[in-house]
Structures are given as structure tokens and as C-alpha cells.
C-alpha angles and dihedrals in degrees: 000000000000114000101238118249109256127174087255123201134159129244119238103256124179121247109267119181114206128171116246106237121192087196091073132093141211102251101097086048093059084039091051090048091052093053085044091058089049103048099032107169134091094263096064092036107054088044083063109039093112077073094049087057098046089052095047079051098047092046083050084062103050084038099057097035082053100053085051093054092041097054085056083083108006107082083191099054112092123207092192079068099106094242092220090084094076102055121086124214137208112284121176122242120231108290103259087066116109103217106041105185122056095248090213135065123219135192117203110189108184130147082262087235128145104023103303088300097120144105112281127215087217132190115185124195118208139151089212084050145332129206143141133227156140105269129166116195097196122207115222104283090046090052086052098055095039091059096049090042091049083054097057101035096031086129100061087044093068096036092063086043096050089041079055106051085060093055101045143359102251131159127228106222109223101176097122092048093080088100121084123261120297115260118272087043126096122211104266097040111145113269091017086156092071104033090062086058129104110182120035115224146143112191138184129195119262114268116236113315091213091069107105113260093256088055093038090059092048090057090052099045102045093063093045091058085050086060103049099112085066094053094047087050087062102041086054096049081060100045088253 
């Protein structure tokens, strides 16, 4: 699902330097994100953001010992890329907004190639919810070609989908499929299923938090490599 388009700006934090510890896991990042949710205004936030700092050093971690992980089978995937740049942080709403913090953390890890319109290795950090996927939000030219590319190579689709199934319990999210079909496309068409989407994504559910940040990566990152033929669908639908 697309992030909606908010006026961002950072709040002023204060420098804090903390070692980057391996040891460590993910679980006091997904805790500082519930009481965020709970105690979402400036006041709380800015008591705690020796937490948020913790957590944005703790995601560098599992970024960057996921980008390492992930270049061991994706030739496009650089790990002279600062891994920083994949990691959101938290951005404020404009101020009629109830809830003025995001209340998850991402990190998008992608070649960062044509433009930003690309397939994403994605993990998302919620308290209603973590996962992580490949996932491509397509603009409108990219929704275009990957229509027309998903009609002539719909068998292959389902053959890496179905390869897939056998290899690992993922979800196809099918949340921006709720429209009718595109026009041009009558209701029966074959792969119907796909054509009504508008964003592309398998997901799993996170594995245990409490794994430290190197194991977690592997865990990642061994399902996503199970799930490379899907990528690479998706990057050749785009000429990439």
C-alpha cells in the first residue's frame, strides 16, 4: 500500500552516539514503536528520543546486515550503497493530523535504478502488524507496462508463483486489487487476478524478534532468495 504524501520535516533531536551492536535484536525497536502508538505527541516523543535513536541504530544494523546477505545472489544489489538510505524515519503529518508521528519503521533495500520505479526487498515494523516482502508500487507508466507484460507472460507468472508455494508459505497481498478491471480488459480475461492489481507483492510474516539482528538477516534474506524468480519477473517486465 502507498505511503500517503504528507508536508515532512524532522524534528530537532540531539546527537546521540550509540555503538552499533550486532548482539543485539529487534524486539525494543517494535516496543518503542507501541508506546509510540500509544503516546503519540511531541512531548512523549522528544522525553524518549534516546529510544528513537536506539531503534534508527538498531534498523542500520539489520539494513546493512541485510544488504550484505542480499548481494550474495542479487548481481544488482550494491553493498558500497550507504545502507542508511533505505531506512525511513519518523516525519510529522500536517498538524491537523491526529496521530502525528508514523507509528512503523521500513526498510526498502532496491538497486536505487530507474528513477525509484523499481521492485523493493521490503521489511516493515509495526505493532498492528510486521512483515516483510517484495513488493513493486508501480507509477503510471510502470502500471501500464506491467499489465501488458503479465498478459503475454501470465504463464510464467504462475509458474514462479506456484515454484514458490512449494518452497515457502507467502501471501500474495491482494489489497489493491478491490477496483474493477482496467479498461481494455473484459471480466474473465485470463489472469484477471493480477491485472486488477495495482501494486505487486508477496509477503511473510516476520520471524521471531527476539533472534539477534545477524540471524535475523539470514532469515530474511533466505526466503527472499527463495523468491528471486519473482523479483526478476518484475525487473524484466520493466526492462530492468
Amino acid at each position: 500500500m502507498k505511503q500517503q504524501a504528507f508536508d515532512h520535516f524532522r524534528l530537532p533531536t540531539r546527537i546521540i552516539n550509540l555503538p552499533h551492536d550486532s548482539k543485539n535484536n529487534m524486539r525494543k525497536t517494535l516496543e518503542f514503536l507501541q508506546s509510540l502508538q500509544e503516546n503519540n505527541n511531541a512531548s512523549w516523543f522528544l522525553d524518549h528520543i534516546g529510544d528513537y535513536e536506539r531503534a534508527k541504530a538498531e534498523l542500520d544494523d539489520l539494513a546493512y546486515a541485510l544488504v550484505t546477505k542480499l548481494t550474495d545472489f542479487d548481481d544488482m544489489i550494491s553493498s558500497d550503497i550507504d545502507s542508511a538510505r533505505f531506512i525511513s524515519s519518523l516525519t510529522i503529518p500536517k498538524p491537523r493530523k491526529k496521530q502525528i508521528y508514523y507509528s512503523h519503521f521500513e526498510i526498502a533495500i532496491s538497486p536505487l535504478s530507474n528513477g525509484g520505479n523499481e521492485p523493493l526487498y521490503l521489511v516493515h515494523f509495526d505493532p498492528d502488524g510486521s512483515y516483510f516482502s517484495i513488493r513493486y508500487d508501480p507509477d503510471v507508466f510502470g502500471i501500464q507496462v506491467m499489465r501488458s507484460y503479465l498478459t503475454k507472460n501470465l504463464t510464467e507468472l504462475e509458474s514462479i508463483l506456484a515454484q514458490l508455494g512449494k518452497l515457502t508459505a507467502f501471501e500474495l497481498n491482494t489489497d489493491s486489487a478491490k477496483g474493477p478491471l482496467p479498461k481494455g480488459y473484459q471480466p474473465g480475461v485470463p489472469g484477471e487476478r493480477f491485472l486488477k492489481l495495482t501494486s505487486y507483492e508477496i509477503r511473510w510474516p516476520l520471524p521471531d524478534l527476539n533472534l539477534k539482528i545477524p540471524k535475523l538477516a539470514e532469515a530474511i534474506s533466505a526466503e527472499f532468495q527463495k523468491a528471486y524468480p519473482f523479483i526478476l519477473f518484475l525487473r524484466k517486465g520493466l526492462g530492468l
